[in-house]
N, C-alpha and C positions, 0 to 999 in steps of 0.2 A: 495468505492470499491464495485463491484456488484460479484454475484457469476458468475463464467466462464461459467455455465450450463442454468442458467434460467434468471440472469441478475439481479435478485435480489439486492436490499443493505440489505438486513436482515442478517448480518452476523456477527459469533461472533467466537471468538478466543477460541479453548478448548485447546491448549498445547501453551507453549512459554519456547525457549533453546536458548543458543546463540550457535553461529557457526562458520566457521572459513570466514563466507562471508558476516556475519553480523548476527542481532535477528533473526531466523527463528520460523514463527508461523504454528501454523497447525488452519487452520477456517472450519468452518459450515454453512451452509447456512441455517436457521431458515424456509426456504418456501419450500426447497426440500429434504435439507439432504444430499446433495453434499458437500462432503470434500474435501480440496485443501489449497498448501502448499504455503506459500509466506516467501522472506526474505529482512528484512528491514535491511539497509543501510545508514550509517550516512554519508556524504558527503560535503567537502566545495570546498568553489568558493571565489574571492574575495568579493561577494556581503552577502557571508554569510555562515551558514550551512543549511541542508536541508535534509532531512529524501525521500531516493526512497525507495518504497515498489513495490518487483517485486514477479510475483509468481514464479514457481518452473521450470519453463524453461525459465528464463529471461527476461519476455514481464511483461515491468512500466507499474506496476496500478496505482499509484500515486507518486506525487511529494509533498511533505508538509514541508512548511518554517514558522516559527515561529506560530507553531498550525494552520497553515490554509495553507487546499489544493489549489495548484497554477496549480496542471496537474492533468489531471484523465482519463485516457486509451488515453491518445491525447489529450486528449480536454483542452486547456490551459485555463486558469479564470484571467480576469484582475482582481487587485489587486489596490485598491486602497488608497494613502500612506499621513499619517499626516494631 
């Protein structure tokens, strides 16, 4: 996840609540100091469960299925299995 402002991945979680749309965290950006709210989202499919993390006006910053990012602002990651 990079910050929305500088692009940053230096970002760290200073509050975590849940919510009625799922975890919602409140983050930091370690390089600028930009706060910004995101809420994770637990979701199944037939191929499984899978964790979206959206920020605070709905636009997916990630996609994460069994501890490993599969999407990240668009950018899909192949995955490679067994």
């Amino acid at each position: 996840m990079n910050c929305p402002k500088c692009q940053s991945e230096a970002i760290k979680v200073i509050n975590s609540r849940p919510s009625a749309e799922g975890q919602r965290r409140r983050r930091k950006c370690l390089v600028c100091d930009e706060r910004f709210s995101t809420v994770e989202i637990l979701a199944e499919e037939s191929s499984g469960e899978y964790l979206v993390v959206c920020a605070a006006d709905g636009e997916v910053l990630a996609v994460i299925s069994d501890g490993e990012i599969i999407e990240k602002k668009g950018i899909s990651v192949v995955r490679a299995h067994g």
